[in-house]
C-alpha positions in Angstrom: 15.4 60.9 136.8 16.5 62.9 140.2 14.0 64.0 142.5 13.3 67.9 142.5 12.0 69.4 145.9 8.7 70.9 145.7 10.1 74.7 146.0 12.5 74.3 143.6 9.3 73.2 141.0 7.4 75.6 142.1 10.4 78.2 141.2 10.6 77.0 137.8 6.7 77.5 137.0 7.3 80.8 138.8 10.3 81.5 136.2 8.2 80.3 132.9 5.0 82.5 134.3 7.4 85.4 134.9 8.1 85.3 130.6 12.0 83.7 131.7 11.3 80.3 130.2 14.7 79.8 128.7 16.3 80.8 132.4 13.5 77.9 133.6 15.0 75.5 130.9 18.3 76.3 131.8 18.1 75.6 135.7 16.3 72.0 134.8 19.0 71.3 132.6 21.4 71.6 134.9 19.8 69.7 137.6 19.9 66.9 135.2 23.2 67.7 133.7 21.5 67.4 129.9 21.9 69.9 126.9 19.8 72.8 127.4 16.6 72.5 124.7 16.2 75.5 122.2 12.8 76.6 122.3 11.4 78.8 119.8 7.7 80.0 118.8 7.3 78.2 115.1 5.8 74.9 113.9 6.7 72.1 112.0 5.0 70.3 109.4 2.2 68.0 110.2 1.7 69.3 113.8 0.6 72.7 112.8 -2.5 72.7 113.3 -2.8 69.4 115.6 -0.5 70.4 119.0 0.1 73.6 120.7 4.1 72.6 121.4 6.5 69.6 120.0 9.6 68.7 121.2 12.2 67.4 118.0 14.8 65.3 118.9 17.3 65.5 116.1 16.9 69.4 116.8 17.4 69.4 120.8 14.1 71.9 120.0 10.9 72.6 121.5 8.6 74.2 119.0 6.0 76.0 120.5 2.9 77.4 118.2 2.4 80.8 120.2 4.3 83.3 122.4 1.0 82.2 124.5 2.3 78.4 124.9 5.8 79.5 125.3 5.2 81.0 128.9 2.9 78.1 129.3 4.4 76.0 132.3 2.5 72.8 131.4 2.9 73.1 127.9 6.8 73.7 128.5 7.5 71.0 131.0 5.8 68.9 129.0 7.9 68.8 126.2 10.8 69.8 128.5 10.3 66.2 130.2 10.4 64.7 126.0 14.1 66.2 126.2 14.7 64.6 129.2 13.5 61.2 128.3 15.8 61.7 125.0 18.9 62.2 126.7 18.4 59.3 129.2 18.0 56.9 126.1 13.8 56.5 126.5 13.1 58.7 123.9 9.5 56.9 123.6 8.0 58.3 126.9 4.0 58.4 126.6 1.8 61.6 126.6 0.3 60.9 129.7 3.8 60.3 131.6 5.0 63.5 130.4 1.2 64.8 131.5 1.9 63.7 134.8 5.5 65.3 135.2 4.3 68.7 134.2 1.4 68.3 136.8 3.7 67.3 139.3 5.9 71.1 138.7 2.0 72.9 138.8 0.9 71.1 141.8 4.1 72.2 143.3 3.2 75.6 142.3 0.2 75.4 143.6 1.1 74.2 147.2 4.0 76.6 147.7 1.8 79.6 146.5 -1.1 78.9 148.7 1.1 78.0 151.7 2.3 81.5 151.1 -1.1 82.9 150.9 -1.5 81.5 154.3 1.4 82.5 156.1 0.6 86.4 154.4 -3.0 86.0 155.8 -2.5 85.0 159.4 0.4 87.5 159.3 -2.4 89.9 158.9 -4.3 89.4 161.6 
């Protein structure tokens, strides 16, 4: 998988947090030059009541259980990096790898928005 830059993560948290989370889906997609997932607020059976989002692979879809999850970045990259994995022909990518690439988009997020918060601060002064 390519290497995103941090502000370019940070963006695409910033884009799912902003309610655009299929323009966040869209952008990823195209910096991996994969199908863009549907993602839609629904569930499927057995996972109702057990996950807040799945990703279906015969569907290209990420279900998500709630309009909450859906502008969840976490959540969303999550699954997102389920797609990913999918189209690369590694379908079987654990729950904690796809943990750690969604942590890596918030961390990101994170750093950009408190670098930001600094630079407004001693601006201030």
């Amino acid at each position: 998988m390519s290497d995103i830059d941090d502000l370019t993560k940070a963006k695409i948290v910033a884009l799912i947090l902003d309610k655009k989370t299929e323009q966040a889906l869209d952008w990823l997609s195209k910096l991996y030059k994969v199908d863009v997932p549907q993602i839609v607020v629904g569930t499927i059976k057995k996972k109702r009541r057990t996950v807040y989002a799945v990703y279906v692979v015969q569907e290209k879809k990420i279900y998500a259980s709630n309009s909450e999850i859906f502008y969840n970045p976490f959540v969303v990259l999550h699954e997102y990096y389920h797609h990913i994995r999918s189209k690369f022909g590694t379908h079987r990518g654990s729950e904690k790898h796809a943990n750690m690439y969604a942590q890596q988009f918030i961390d990101a997020y994170m750093h950009v928005v408190e670098k930001l918060n600094q630079s407004t601060s001693t601006k201030l002064k």
